[in-house]
Predicted model as a PDB file, atoms N, CA, C, CB and O in Angstrom, pLDDT in the B-factor column:
MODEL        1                                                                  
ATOM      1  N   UNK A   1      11.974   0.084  34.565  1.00 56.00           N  
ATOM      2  CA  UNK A   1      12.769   0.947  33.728  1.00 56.00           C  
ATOM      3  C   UNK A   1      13.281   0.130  32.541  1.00 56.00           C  
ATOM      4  CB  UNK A   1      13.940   1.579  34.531  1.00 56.00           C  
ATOM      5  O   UNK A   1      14.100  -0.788  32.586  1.00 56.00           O  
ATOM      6  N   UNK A   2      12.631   0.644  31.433  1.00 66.00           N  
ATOM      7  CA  UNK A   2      13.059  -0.315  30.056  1.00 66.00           C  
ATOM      8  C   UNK A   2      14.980   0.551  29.335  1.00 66.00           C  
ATOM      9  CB  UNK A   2      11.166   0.034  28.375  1.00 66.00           C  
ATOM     10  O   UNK A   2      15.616   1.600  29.228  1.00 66.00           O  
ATOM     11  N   UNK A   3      14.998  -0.569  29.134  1.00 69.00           N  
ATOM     12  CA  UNK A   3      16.194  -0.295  27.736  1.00 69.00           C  
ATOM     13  C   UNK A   3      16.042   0.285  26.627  1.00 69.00           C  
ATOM     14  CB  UNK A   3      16.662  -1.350  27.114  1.00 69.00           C  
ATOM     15  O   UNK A   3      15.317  -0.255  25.791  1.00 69.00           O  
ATOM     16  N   UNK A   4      16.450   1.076  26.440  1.00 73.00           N  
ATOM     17  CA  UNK A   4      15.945   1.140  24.912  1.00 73.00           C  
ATOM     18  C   UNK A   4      17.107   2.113  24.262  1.00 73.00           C  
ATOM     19  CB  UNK A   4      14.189   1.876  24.726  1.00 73.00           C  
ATOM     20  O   UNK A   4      17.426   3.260  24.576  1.00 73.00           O  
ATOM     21  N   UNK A   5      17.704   1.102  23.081  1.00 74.00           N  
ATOM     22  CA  UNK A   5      18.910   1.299  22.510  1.00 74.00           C  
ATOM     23  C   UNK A   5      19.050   0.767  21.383  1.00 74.00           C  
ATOM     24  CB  UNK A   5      19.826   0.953  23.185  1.00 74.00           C  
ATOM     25  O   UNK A   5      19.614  -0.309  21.185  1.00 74.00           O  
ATOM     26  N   UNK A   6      18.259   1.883  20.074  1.00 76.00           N  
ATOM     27  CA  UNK A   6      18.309   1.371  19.322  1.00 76.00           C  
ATOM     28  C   UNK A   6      19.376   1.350  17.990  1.00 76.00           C  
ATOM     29  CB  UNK A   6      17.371   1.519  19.298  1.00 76.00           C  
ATOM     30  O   UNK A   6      19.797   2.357  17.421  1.00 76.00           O  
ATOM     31  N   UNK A   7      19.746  -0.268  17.594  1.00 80.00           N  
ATOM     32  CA  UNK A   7      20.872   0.033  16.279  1.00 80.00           C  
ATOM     33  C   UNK A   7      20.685   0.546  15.249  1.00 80.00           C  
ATOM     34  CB  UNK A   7      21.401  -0.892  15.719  1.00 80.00           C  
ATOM     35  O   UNK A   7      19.571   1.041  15.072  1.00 80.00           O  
ATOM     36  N   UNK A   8      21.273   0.594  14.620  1.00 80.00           N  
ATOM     37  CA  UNK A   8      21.508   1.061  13.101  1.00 80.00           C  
ATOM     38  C   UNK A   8      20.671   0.409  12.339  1.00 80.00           C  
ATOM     39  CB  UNK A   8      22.879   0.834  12.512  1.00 80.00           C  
ATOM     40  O   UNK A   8      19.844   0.731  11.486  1.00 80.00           O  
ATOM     41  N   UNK A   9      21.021  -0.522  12.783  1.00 81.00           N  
ATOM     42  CA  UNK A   9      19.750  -1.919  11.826  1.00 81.00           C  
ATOM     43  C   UNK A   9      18.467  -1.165  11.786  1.00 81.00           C  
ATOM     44  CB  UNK A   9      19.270  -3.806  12.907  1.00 81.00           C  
ATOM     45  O   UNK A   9      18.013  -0.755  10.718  1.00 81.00           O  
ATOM     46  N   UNK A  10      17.795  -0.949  13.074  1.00 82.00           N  
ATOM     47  CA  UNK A  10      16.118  -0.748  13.126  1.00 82.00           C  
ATOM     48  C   UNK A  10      16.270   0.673  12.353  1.00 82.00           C  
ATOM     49  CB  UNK A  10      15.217  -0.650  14.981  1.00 82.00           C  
ATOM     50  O   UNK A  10      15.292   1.067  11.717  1.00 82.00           O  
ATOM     51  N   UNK A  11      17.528   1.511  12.378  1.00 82.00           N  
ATOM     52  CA  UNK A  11      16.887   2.681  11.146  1.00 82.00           C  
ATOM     53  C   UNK A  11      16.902   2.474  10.041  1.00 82.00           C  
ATOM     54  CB  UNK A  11      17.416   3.882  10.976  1.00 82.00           C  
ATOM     55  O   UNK A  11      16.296   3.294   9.352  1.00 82.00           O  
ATOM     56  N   UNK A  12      17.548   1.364   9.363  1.00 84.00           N  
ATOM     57  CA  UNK A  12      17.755   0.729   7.843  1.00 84.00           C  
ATOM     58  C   UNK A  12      16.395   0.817   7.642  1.00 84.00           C  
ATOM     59  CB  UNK A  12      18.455  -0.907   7.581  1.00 84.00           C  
ATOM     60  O   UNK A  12      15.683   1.553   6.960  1.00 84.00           O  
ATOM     61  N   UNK A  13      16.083  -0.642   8.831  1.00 89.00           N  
ATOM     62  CA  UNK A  13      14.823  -1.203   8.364  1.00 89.00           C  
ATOM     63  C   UNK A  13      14.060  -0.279   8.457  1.00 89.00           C  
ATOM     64  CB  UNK A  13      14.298  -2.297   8.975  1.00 89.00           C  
ATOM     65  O   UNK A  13      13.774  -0.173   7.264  1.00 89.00           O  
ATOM     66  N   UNK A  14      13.294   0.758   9.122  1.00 89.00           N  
ATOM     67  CA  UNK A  14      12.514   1.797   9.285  1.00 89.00           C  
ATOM     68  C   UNK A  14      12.546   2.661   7.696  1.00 89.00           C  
ATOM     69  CB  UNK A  14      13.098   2.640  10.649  1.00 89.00           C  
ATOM     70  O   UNK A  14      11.544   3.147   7.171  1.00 89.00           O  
ATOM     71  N   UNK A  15      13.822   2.696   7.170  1.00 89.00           N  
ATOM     72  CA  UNK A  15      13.940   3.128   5.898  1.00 89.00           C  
ATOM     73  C   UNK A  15      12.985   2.503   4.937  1.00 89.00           C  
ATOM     74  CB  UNK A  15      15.228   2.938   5.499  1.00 89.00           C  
ATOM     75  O   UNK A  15      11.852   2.789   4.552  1.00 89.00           O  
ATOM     76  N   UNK A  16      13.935   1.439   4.654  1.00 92.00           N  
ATOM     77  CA  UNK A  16      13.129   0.210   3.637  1.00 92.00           C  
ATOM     78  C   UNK A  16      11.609  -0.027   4.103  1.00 92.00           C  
ATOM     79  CB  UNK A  16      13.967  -1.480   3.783  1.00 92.00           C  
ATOM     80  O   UNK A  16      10.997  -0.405   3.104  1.00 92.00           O  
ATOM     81  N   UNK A  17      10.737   0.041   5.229  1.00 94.00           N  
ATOM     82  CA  UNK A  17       9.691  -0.401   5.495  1.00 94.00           C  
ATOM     83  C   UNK A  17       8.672   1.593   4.661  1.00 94.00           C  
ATOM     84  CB  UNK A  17       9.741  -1.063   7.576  1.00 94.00           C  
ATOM     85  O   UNK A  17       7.611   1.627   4.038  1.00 94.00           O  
ATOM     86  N   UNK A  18       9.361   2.532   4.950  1.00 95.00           N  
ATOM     87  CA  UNK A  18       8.987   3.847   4.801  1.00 95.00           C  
ATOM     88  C   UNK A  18       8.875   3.794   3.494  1.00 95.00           C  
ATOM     89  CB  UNK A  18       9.840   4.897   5.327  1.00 95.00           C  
ATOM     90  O   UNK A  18       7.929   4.454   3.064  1.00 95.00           O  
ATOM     91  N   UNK A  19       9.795   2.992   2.354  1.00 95.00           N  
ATOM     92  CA  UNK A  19       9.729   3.021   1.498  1.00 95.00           C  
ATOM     93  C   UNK A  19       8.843   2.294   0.618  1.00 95.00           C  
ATOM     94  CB  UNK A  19      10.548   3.023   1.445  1.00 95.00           C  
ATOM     95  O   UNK A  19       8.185   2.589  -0.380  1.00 95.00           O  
ATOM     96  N   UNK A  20       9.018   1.330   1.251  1.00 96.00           N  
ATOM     97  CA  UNK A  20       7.805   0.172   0.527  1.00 96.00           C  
ATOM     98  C   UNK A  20       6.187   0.964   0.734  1.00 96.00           C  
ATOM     99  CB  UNK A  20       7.796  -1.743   1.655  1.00 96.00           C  
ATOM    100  O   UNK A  20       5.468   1.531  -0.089  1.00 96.00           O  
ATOM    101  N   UNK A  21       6.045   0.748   1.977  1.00 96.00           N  
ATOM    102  CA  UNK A  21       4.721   1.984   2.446  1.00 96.00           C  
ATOM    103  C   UNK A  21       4.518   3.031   1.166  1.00 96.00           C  
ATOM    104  CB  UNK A  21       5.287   3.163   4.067  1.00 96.00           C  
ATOM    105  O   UNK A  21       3.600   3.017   0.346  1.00 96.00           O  
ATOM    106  N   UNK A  22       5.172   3.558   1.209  1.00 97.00           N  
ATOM    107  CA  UNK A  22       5.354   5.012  -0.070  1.00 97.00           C  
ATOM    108  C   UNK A  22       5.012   4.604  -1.105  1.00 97.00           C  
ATOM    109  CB  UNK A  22       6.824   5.696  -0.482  1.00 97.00           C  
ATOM    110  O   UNK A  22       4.156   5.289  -1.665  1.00 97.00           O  
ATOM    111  N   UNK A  23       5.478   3.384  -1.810  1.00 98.00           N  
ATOM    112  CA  UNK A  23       5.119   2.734  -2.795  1.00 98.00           C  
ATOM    113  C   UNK A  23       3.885   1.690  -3.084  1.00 98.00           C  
ATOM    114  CB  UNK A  23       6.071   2.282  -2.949  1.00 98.00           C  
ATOM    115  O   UNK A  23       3.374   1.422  -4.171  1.00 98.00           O  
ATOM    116  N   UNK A  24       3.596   1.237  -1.918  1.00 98.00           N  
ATOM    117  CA  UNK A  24       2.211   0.352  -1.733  1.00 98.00           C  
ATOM    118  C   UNK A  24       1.378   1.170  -1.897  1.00 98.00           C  
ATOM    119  CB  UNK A  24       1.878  -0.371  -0.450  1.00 98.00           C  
ATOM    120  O   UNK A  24       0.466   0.820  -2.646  1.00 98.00           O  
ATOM    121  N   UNK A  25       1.288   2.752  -1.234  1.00 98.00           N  
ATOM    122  CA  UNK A  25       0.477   3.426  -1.347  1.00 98.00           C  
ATOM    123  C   UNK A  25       0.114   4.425  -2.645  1.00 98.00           C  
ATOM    124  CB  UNK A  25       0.657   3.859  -0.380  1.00 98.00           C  
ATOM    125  O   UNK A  25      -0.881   5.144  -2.737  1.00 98.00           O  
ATOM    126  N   UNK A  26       0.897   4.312  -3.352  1.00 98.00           N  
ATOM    127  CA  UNK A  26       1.076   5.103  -4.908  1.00 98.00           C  
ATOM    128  C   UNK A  26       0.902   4.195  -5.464  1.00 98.00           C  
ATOM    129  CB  UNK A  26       2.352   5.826  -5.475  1.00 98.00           C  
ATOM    130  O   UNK A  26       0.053   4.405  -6.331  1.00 98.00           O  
ATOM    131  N   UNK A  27       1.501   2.508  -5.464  1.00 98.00           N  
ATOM    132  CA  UNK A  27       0.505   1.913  -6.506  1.00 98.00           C  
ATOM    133  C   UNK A  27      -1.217   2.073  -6.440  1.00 98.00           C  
ATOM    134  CB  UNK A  27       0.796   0.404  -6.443  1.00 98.00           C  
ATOM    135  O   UNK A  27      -2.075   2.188  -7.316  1.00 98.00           O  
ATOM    136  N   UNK A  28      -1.260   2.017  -4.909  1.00 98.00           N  
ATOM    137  CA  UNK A  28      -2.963   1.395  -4.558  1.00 98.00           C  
ATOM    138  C   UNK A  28      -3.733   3.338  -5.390  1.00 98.00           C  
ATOM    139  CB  UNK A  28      -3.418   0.973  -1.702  1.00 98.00           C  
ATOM    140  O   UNK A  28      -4.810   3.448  -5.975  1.00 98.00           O  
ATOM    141  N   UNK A  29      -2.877   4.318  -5.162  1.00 97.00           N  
ATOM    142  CA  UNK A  29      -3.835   6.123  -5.940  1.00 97.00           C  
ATOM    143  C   UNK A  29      -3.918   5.320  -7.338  1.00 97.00           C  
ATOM    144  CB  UNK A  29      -2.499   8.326  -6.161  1.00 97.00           C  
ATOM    145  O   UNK A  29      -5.023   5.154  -7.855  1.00 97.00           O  
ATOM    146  N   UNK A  30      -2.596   4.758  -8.029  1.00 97.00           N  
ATOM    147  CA  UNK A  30      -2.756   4.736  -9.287  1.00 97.00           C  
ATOM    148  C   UNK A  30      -3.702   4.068  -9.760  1.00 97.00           C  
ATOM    149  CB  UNK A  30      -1.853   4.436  -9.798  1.00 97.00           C  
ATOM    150  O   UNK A  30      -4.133   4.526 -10.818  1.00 97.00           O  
ATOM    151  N   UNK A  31      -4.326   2.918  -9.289  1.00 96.00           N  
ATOM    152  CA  UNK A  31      -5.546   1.802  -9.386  1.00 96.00           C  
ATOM    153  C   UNK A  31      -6.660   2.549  -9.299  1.00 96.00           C  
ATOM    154  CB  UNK A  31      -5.623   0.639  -8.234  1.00 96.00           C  
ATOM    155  O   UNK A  31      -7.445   2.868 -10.192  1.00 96.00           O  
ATOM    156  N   UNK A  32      -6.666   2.879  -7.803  1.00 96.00           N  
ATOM    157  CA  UNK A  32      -7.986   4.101  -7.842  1.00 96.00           C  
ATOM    158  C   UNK A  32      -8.208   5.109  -8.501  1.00 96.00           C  
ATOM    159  CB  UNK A  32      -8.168   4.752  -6.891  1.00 96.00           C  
ATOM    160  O   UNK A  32      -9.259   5.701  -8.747  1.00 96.00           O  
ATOM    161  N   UNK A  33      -6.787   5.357  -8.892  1.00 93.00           N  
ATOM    162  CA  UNK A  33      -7.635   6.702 -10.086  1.00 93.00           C  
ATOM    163  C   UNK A  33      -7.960   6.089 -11.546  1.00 93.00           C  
ATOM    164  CB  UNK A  33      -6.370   8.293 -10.533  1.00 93.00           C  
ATOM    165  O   UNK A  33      -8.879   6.462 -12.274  1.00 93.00           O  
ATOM    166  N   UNK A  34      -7.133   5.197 -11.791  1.00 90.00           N  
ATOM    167  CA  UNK A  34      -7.749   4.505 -13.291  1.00 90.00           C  
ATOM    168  C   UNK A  34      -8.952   3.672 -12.958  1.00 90.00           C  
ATOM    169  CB  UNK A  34      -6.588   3.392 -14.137  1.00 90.00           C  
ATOM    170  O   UNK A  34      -9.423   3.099 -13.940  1.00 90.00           O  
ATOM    171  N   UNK A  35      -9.721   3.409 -11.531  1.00 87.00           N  
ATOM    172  CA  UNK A  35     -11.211   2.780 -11.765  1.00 87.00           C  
ATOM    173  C   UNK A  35     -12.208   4.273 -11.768  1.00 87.00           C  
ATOM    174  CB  UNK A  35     -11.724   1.481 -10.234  1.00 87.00           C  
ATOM    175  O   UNK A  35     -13.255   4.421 -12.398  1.00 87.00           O  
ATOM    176  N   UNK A  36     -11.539   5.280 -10.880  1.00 87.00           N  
ATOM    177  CA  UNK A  36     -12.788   6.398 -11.166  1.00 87.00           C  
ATOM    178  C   UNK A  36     -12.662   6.796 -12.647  1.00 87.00           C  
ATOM    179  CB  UNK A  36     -12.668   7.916 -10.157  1.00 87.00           C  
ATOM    180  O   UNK A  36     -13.538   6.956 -13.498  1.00 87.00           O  
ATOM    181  N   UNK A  37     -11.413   6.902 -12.709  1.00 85.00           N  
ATOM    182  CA  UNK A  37     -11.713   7.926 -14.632  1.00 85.00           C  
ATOM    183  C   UNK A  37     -12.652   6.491 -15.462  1.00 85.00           C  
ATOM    184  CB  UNK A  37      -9.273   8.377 -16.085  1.00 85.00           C  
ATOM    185  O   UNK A  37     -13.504   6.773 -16.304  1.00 85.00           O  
ATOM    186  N   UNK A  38     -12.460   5.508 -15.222  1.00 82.00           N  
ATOM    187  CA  UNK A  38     -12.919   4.472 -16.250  1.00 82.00           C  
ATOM    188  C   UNK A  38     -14.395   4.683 -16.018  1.00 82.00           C  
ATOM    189  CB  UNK A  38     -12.369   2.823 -16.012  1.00 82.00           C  
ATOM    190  O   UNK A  38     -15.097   4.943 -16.996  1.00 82.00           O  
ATOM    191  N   UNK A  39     -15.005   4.585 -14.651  1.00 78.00           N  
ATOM    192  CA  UNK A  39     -16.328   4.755 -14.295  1.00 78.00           C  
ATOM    193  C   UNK A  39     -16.845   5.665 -14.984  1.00 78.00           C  
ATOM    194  CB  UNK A  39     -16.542   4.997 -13.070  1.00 78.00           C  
ATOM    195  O   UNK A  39     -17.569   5.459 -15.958  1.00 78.00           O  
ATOM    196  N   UNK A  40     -16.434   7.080 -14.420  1.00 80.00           N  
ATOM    197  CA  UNK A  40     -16.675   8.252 -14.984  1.00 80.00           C  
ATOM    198  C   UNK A  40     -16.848   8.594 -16.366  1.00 80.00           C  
ATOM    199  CB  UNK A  40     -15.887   8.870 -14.626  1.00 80.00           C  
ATOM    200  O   UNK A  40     -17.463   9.573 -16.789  1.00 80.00           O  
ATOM    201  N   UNK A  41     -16.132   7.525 -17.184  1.00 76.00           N  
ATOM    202  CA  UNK A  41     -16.308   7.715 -18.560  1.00 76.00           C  
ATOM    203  C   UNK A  41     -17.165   7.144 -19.181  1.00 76.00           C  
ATOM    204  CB  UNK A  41     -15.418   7.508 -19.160  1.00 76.00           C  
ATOM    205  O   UNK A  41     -17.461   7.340 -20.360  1.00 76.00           O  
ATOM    206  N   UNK A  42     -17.848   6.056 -18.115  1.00 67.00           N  
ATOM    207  CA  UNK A  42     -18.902   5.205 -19.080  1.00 67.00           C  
ATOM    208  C   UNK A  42     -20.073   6.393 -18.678  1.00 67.00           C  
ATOM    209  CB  UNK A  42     -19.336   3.174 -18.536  1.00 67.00           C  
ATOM    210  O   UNK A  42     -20.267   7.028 -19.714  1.00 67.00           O  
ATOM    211  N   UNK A  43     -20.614   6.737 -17.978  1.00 64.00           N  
ATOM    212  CA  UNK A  43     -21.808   7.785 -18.006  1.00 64.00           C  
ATOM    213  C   UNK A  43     -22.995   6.805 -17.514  1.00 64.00           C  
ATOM    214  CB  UNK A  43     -22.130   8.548 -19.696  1.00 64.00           C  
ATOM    215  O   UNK A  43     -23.650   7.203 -16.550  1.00 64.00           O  
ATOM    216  N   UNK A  44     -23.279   5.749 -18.001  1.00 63.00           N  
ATOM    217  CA  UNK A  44     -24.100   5.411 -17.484  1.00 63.00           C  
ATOM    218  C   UNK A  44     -24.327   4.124 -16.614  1.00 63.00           C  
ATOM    219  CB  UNK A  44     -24.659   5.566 -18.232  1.00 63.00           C  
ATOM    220  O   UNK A  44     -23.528   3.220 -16.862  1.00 63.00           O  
ATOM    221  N   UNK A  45     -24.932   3.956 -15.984  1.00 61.00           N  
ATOM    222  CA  UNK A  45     -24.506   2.132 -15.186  1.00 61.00           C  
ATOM    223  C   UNK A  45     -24.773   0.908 -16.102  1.00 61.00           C  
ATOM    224  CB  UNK A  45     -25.662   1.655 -13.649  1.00 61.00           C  
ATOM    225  O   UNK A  45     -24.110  -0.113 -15.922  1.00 61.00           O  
ATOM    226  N   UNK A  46     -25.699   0.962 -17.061  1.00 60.00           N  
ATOM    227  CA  UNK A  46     -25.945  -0.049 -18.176  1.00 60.00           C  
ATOM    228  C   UNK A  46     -24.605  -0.144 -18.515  1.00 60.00           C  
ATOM    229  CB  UNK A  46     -26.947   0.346 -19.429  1.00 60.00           C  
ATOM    230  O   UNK A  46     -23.901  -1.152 -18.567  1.00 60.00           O  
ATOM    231  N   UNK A  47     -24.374   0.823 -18.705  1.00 60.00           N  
ATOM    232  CA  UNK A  47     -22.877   0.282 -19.965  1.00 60.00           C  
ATOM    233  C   UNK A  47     -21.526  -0.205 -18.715  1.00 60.00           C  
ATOM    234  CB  UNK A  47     -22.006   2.320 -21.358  1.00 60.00           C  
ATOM    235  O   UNK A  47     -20.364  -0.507 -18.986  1.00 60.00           O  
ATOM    236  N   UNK A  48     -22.047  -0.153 -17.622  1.00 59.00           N  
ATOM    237  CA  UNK A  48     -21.245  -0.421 -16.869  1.00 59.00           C  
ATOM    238  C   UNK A  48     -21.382  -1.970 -16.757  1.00 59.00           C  
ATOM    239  CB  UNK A  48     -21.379   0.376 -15.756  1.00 59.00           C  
ATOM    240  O   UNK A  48     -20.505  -2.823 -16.900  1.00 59.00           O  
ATOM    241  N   UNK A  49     -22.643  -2.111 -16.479  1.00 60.00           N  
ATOM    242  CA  UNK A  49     -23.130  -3.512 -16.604  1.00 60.00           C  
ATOM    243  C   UNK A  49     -22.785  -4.366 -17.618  1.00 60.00           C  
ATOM    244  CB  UNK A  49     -24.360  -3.533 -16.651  1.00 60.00           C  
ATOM    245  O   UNK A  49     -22.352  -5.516 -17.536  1.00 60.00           O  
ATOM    246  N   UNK A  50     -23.032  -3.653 -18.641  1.00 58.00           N  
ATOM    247  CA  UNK A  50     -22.640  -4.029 -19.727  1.00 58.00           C  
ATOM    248  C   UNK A  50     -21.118  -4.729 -20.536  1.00 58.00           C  
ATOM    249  CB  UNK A  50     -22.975  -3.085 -20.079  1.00 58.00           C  
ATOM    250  O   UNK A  50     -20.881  -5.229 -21.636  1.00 58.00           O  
ATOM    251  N   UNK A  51     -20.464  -4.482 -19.516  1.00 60.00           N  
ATOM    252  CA  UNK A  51     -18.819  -4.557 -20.018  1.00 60.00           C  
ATOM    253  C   UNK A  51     -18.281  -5.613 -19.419  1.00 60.00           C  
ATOM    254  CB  UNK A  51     -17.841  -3.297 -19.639  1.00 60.00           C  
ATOM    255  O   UNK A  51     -17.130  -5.515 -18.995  1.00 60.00           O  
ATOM    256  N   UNK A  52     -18.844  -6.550 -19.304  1.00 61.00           N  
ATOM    257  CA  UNK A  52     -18.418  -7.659 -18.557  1.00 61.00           C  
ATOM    258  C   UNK A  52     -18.147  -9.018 -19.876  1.00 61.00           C  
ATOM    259  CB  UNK A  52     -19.768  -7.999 -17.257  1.00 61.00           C  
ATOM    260  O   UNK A  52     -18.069 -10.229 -19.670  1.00 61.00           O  
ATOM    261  N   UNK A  53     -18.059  -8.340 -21.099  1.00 64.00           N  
ATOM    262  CA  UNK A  53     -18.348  -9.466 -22.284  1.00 64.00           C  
ATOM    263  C   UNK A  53     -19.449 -11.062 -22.198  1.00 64.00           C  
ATOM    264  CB  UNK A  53     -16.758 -10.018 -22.549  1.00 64.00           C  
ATOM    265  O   UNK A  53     -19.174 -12.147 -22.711  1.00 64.00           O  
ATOM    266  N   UNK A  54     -20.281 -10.828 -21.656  1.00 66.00           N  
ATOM    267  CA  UNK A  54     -21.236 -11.927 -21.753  1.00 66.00           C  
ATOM    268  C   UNK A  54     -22.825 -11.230 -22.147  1.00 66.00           C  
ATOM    269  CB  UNK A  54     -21.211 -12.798 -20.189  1.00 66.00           C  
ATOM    270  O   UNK A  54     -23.260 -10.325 -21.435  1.00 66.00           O  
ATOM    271  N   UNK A  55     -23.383 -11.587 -22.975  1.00 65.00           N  
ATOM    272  CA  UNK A  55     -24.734 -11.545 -23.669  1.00 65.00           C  
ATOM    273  C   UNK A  55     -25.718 -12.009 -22.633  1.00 65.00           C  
ATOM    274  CB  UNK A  55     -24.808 -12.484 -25.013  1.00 65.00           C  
ATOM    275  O   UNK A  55     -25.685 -13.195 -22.304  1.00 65.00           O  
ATOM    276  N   UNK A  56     -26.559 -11.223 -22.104  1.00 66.00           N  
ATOM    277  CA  UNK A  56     -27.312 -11.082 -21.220  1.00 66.00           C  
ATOM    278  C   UNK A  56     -28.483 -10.263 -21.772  1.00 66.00           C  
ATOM    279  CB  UNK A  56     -26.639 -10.599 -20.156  1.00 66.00           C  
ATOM    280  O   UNK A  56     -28.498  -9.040 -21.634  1.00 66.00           O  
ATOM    281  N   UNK A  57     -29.561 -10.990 -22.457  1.00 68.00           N  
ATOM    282  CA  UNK A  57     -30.466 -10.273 -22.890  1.00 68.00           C  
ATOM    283  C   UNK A  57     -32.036  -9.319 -22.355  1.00 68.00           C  
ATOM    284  CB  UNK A  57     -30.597 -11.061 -23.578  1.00 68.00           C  
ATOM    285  O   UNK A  57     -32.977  -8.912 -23.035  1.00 68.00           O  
ATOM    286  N   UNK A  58     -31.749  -9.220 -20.803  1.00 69.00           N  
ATOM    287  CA  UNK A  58     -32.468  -8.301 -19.806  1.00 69.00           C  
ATOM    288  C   UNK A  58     -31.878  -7.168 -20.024  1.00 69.00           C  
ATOM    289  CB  UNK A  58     -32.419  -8.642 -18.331  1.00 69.00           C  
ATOM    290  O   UNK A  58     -32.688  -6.346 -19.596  1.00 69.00           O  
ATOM    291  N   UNK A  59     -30.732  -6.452 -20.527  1.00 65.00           N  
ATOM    292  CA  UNK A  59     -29.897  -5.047 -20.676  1.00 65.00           C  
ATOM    293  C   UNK A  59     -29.475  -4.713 -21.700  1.00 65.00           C  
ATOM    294  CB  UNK A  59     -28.841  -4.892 -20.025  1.00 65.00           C  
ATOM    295  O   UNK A  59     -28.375  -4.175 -21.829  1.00 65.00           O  
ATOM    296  N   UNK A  60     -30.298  -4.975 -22.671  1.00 66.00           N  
ATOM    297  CA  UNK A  60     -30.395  -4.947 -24.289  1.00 66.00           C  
ATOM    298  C   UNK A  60     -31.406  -4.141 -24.356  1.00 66.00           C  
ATOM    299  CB  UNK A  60     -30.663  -6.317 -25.144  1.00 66.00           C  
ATOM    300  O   UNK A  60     -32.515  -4.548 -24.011  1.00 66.00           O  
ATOM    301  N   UNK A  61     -31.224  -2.856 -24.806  1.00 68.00           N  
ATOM    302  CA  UNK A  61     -32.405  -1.636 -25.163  1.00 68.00           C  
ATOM    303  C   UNK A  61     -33.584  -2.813 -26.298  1.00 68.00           C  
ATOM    304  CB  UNK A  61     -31.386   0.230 -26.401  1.00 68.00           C  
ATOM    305  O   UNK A  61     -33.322  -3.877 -26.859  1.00 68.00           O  
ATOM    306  N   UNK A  62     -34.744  -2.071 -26.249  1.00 67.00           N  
ATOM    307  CA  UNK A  62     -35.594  -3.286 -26.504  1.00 67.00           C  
ATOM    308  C   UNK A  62     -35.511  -2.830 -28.138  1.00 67.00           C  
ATOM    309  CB  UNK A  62     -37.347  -3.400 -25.598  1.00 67.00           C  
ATOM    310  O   UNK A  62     -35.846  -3.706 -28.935  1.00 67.00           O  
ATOM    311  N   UNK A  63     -35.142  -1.690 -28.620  1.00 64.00           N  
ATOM    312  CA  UNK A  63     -34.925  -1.561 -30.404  1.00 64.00           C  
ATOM    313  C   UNK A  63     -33.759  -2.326 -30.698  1.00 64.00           C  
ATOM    314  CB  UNK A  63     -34.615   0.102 -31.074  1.00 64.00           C  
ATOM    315  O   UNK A  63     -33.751  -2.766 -31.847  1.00 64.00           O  
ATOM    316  N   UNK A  64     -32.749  -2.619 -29.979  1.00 54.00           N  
ATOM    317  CA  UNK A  64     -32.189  -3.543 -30.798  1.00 54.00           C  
ATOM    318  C   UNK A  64     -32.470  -4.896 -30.599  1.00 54.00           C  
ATOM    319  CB  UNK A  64     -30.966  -3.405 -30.778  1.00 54.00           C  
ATOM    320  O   UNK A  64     -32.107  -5.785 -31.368  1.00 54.00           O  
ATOM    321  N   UNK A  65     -33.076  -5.053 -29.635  1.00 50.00           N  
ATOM    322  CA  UNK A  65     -33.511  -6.609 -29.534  1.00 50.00           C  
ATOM    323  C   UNK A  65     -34.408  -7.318 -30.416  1.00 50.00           C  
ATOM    324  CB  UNK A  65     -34.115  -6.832 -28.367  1.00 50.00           C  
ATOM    325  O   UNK A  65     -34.379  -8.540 -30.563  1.00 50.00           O  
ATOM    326  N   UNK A  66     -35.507  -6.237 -31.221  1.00 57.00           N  
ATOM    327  CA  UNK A  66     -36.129  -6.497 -32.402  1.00 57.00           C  
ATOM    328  C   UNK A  66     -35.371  -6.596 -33.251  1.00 57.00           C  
ATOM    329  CB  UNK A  66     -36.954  -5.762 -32.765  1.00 57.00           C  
ATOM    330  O   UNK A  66     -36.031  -7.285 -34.030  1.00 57.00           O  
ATOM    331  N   UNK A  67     -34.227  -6.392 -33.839  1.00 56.00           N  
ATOM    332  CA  UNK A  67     -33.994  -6.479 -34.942  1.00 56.00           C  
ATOM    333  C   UNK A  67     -33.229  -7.365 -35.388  1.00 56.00           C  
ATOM    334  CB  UNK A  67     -33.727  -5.618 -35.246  1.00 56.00           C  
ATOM    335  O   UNK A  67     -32.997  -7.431 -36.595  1.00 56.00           O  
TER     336      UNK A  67                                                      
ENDMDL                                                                          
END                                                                             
C-alpha cells in the first residue's frame, strides 16, 4: 500500500513543466511551418538544391552554362 500525498510544489511544477511543453511545442509548428511554406515556394527541387550558395556546375541548366 503506497503513499501518495501530493504537495503544492508537484502542482507548481506540473504548471511550469505544462507550460514550457506548450511552448516547446509552438516553437517546434512555427519552424515547421516556415520550412513547408519555404519548400513549397521554391516549386522545384533544383532550386532547392540550388540554395545552398556554392557554385556547383552539374545543376546549371546547360544554356546558361554556354554563355
Amino acid at each position: 500500500m503506497a503513499i501518495k500525498v501530493e504537495h503544492e510544489l508537484h502542482e507548481r511544477r506540473r504548471g511550469r513543466n505544462l507550460g514550457v511543453g506548450l511552448l516547446l511545442i509552438g516553437f517546434i509548428a512555427i519552424i515547421f511551418g516556415l520550412t513547408v511554406v519555404k519548400v513549397l515556394q521554391l516549386g522545384d527541387t533544383a532550386e532547392f538544391e540550388r540554395f545552398d550558395h556554392v557554385a556547383r556546375p552539374q545543376i546549371v541548366p546547360q544554356e546558361e552554362a554556354d554563355q
